[in-house]
N, C-alpha and C positions, 0 to 999 in steps of 0.2 A: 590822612588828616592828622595834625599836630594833637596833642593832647596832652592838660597838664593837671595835674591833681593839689591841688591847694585847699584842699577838708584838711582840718585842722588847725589852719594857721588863721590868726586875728593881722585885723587891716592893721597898716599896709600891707602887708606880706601876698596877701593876693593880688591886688593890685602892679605888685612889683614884677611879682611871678608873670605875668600876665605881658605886663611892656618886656621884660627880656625874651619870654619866648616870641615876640612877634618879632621883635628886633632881629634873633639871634637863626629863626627855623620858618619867618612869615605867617602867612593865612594861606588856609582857612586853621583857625585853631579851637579847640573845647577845651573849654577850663572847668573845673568840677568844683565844688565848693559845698559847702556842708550848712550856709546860715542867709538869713534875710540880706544882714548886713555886706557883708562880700558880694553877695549877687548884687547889689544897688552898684555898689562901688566902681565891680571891677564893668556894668554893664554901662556906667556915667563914662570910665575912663574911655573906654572904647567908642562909644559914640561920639563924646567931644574930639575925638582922633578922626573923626570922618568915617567910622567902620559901620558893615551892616553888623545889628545883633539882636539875637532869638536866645530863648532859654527857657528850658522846659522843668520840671521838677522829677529827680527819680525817687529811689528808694531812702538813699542818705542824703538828701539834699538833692542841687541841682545843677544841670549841664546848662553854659552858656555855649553858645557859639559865633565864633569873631568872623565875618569872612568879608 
């Protein structure tokens, strides 16, 4: 499974991270993120795409996943 780490970066930049790797490596992918904010975002961009998506909370933040 694809995995990309975007803790640290403020939107867009997750969101952006997010459409290249699907473009560039497909699904299924987990994106990592560090804040409320990006989880909304990158989990809005992916649904209006047609994608399924789950996301759970870890230690630093929280794994979505696009599949």
């Amino acid at each position: 499974m694809n995995q990309i780490d975007a803790r640290g970066y403020s939107c867009p930049e997750p969101v952006l991270m997010t459409k290249k790797a699907i473009q560039k490596e497909g699904l299924p992918l987990v994106v990592l993120v560090d804040g409320e904010t990006p989880l909304q975002n990158v989990t809005r961009f992916a649904a209006n795409h047609g994608h399924q998506v789950s996301h759970r909370a870890v230690e630093d933040g929280y794994e979505i996943t696009i599949s």
